[in-house]
C-alpha positions, 0 to 999 in steps of 0.5 A, a space after each residue: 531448951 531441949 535435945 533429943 538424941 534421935 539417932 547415933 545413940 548408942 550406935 554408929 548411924 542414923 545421926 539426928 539431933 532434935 534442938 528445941 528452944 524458945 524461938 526454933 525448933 531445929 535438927 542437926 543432921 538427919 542420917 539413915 540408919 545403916 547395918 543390922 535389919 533391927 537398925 535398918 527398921 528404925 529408918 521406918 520410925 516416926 519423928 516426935 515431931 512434924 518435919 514442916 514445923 522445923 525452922 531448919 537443919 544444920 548437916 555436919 557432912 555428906 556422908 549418908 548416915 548423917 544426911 541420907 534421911 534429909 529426902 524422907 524429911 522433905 518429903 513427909 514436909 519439910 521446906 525450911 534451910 538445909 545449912 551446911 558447906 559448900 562441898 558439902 552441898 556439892 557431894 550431896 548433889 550426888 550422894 543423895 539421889 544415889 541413895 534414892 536409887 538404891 531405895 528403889 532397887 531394895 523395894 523392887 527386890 522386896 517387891 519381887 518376893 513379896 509378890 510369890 508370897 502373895 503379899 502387897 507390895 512396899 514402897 521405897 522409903 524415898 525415890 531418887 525423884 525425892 532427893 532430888 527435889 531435896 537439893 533445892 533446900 540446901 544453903 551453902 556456907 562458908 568455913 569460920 562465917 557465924 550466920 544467924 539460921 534462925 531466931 536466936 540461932 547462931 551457927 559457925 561450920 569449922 573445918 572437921 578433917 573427916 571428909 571433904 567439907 566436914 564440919 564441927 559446928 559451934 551453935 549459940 543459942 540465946 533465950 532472953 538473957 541466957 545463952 548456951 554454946 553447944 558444939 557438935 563434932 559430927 565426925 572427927 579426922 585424923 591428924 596429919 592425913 593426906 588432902 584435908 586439912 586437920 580438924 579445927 580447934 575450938 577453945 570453949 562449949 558448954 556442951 559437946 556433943 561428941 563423936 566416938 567411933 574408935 573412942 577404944 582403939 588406936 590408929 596404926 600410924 601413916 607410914 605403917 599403913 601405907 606399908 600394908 598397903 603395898 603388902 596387899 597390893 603385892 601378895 595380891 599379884 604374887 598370887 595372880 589373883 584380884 584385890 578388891 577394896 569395898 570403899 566408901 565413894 567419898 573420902 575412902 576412895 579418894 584417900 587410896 587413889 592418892 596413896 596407890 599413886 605415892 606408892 607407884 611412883 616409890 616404885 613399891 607396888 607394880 606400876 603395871 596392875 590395873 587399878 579400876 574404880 567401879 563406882 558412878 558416885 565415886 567417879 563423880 565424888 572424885 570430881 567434885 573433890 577436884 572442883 573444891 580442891 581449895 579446901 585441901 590440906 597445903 600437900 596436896 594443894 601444892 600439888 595441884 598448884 604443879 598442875 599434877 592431879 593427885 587422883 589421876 595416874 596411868 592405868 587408872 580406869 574409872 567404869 562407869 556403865 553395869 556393862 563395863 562393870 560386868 566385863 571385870 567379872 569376865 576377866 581373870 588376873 592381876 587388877 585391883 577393884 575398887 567400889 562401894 559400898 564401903 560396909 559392903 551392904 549395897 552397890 556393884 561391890 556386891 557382884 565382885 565379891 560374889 564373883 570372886 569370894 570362892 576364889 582362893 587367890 583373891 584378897 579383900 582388902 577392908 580400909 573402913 569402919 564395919 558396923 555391926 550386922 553388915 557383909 563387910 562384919 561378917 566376912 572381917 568376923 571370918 564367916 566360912 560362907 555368906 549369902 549375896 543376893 540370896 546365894 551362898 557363897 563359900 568365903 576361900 579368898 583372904 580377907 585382909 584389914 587396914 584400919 588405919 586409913 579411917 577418916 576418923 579420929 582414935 582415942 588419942 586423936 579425939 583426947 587431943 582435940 577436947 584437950 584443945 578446950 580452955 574451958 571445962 565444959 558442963 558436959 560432953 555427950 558421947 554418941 556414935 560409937 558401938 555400944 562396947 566403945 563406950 565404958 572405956 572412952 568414958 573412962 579415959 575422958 574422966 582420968 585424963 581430962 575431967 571433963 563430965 560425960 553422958 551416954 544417951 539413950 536413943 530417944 533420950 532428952 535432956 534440957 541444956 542449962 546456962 552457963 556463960 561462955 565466949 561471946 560469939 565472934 561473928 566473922 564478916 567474911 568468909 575464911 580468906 585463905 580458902 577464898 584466895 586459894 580457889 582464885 589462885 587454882 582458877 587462875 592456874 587452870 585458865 592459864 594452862 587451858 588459854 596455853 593450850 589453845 595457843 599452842 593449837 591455833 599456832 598449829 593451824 596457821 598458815 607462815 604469814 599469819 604466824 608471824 602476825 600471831 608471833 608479834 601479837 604474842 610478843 607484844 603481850 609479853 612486853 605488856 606484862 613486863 612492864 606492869 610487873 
């Protein structure tokens, strides 16, 4: 029984893990290496094994440098189960062949220079006809259901706070008479953050493989960041100028709509500045948000059991055509953009920043994680120029940082949740963090904890010993609270569309046939009294 660290080691994307044991062979996430040209070129390695001989994949969550290399899996042969939740699955329908896309513009931009140079032309790593044939393999489950994915492979998704569908996942695997239990962070949320629920508790493991992005760092808390965001957004219009937020199109996004409409209705920001989301995949992440809003937190669910959206306010636009998206760079004054991509590396925020980078009375508002060797890095480092589609650029607007809107954890959140555990894991393998992260978190997890850490090496493996754990409690059904919530929103949003249809047809009738509608709907209503 092996693990190979494909990916995030010792850096923040490319999240693959390569699980061999006696009876399957299987991956757990398979991300796209994002950031630097040196990262971005491991995209083009060969696995040390072939894709068709793989039982399945097991994916924590949407976001692409976990599951954005799932096309090029499929496509080199893959065609086993992708397991992973259902909104998971949902967000994957939209991010993956968007991703595709913008593989196709990068090889005909490559292309393009390649042909004056006389060179032969590339291909894209996959195209959007790839992801899409990708989808068909994916297996939606549900929260706290322990399903067998394969041969003496038993997997249980709990809920990780990071994005909507997030996942730590509990995997059991047996090998005659021994057995080991391995959890996998993915990646780790906040505490107490607006619209997920808070990461799931998990008592024991043998092995946990852990996420560490901010292992070194502490989080500013809820009430601060959300006062600096109303900073920004006014020393923004003092100055006249556009505030414009590089967000990433799931989770980020939605995170500032809902904190842009709180602090509207606070009165704390103007409720006259435009704010637009320029970004498809965000319009239509925000969307399937809504459609699996049984999964939010209980503030938010409240919310929406009031029938108020909590992603929608006046003067709230949502572009959708480059043509619309062109206009904005054609007006001036007071609007807030936001749009992907969050580290600034592609899409239609690369437009706006070189639209308005030279102005001085432009503020660029960061709310993410910038990886080392991205725009979004450089312009946070204070880099006096940039160059954006070949230009340069001289950097004049302000450049301003939120880091508390993270969907991850910090040190201390992540040291509260392994001291969840009631066993002493055998070892917790630490991995997508900056290589800087790690000396400090390690540390901390010894003193405070004493629990044994490795740092793997990308490529490294390991074999995984036995050691007794838990007896895995498989649920028969799926976790009853979100399923009571989904009918119960179901039925709010019927009642509301069946109301208005009333309201339209009694507006169209005729005195006569509205008293016949009249007594129709009365003698619903003695029907209800009487079963209630």
């Amino acid at each position: 029984m092996h693990i190979t660290f494909l990916g995030a080691a010792r850096m923040v994307t490319g999240s693959c893990y390569y699980l061999e044991c006696e009876q399957a062979k299987f991956l757990v996430d398979c991300g796209l290496f994002q950031g630097s040209s040196e990262e971005r070129d491991l995209n083009n390695r060969s696995f040390p094994f072939h894709p068709g001989d793989l039982d399945f994949v097991l994916l924590t969550h949407a976001h692409i440098d976990h599951s954005g290399y799932l096309p090029k899996l499929c496509q080199l042969g893959f065609q086993g189960r992708i397991i992973t939740t259902q909104a998971t699955a949902d967000l994957c329908q939209v991010m993956l062949p968007d991703s595709g896309h913008i593989q196709e513009m990068e090889a005909e931009w490559h292309n393009r220079k390649r042909v004056r140079q006389g060179a032969p032309p590339i291909e894209p790593l996959y195209t959007v006809h790839d992801a899409q044939a990708a989808l068909k393999y994916f297996y939606p489950v549900h929260y706290g259901e322990a399903i067998e994915a394969g041969p003496g492979v038993t997997v249980r998704f709990r809920d990780a706070g990071h994005i909507l569908g997030s996942a730590i996942l509990e995997i059991w695997i047996q090998e005659g008479d021994k057995r080991v239990k391995l959890v996998f962070t993915g990646d780790i949320g906040q505490y107490n953050q607006p619209i997920v629920r808070d990461p799931a508790l998990i008592e024991a493991a043998d092995y946990i493989i852990l996420e560490s992005t901010y292992g070194n760092r502490y989080h500013i808390n809820h009430a601060d960041r959300t006062e600096r965001l109303a900073e920004a957004v006014n020393r923004a219009v003092q100055a006249g100028g556009k505030l414009i937020i590089p967000s990433f199109a799931v989770g980020r996004t939605q995170d500032i709509l809902y904190h842009l409409k709180q602090l509207r209705l606070a009165g704390q920001i103007p409720r006259n500045i435009p704010v637009y989301i320029d970004s498809p995949m965000a319009v239509s992440a925000t969307e399937t948000f809504r459609r699996n809003s049984q999964y939010f937190d209980e503030e938010t669910y409240q919310l929406l059991r009031k029938g108020e959206n909590p992603f929608e306010f006046p003067g709230l636009n949502f572009v959708r055509t480059t043509e619309e998206s062109k206009r904005l760079n054609q007006t001036d004054g007071q609007q807030i953009i936001i749009s992907a991509s969050g580290m600034c590396e592609a899409g239609r925020i690369l437009h706006h920043l070189r639209h308005n980078l030279w102005r001085p009375e432009t503020h660029v508002l960061f709310v993410g994680y910038q990886a080392e060797g991205t725009l979004g890095r450089r312009l946070l480092d204070g880099a006096k120029a940039v160059k954006i589609f070949g230009e340069e650029i001289i950097v004049k607007a302000q450049i301003l940082q939120i880091e508390g809107f993270s969907a991850h954890a910090d040190q201390t959140g992540m040291l509260e949740w392994l001291g969840g555990f009631v066993q002493k894991p055998r070892t917790v393998f630490l991995v997508h963090g900056d290589a800087d992260v790690f000396p400090e978190f390690e540390e901390k997890i010894r003193e405070v904890l004493n629990y044994p850490t490795i740092v793997p090496e990308l490529g490294q493996s390991f074999e995984l010993a036995e050691k007794a754990t838990e007896e895995v409690r498989v649920a028969a059904v799926p976790d009853a609270t979100d399923y009571f919530r989904h009918l119960l929103l179901t039925l709010d949003e019927k009642y509301l569309d069946f109301r208005g249809r009333l309201r339209q047809q009694a507006g169209e009738l005729g005195t006569n046939e509205l008293a016949v509608f009249t007594k129709e709907l009365e003698r619903l209503n003695r029907l209800l009294e009487e079963k209630s």
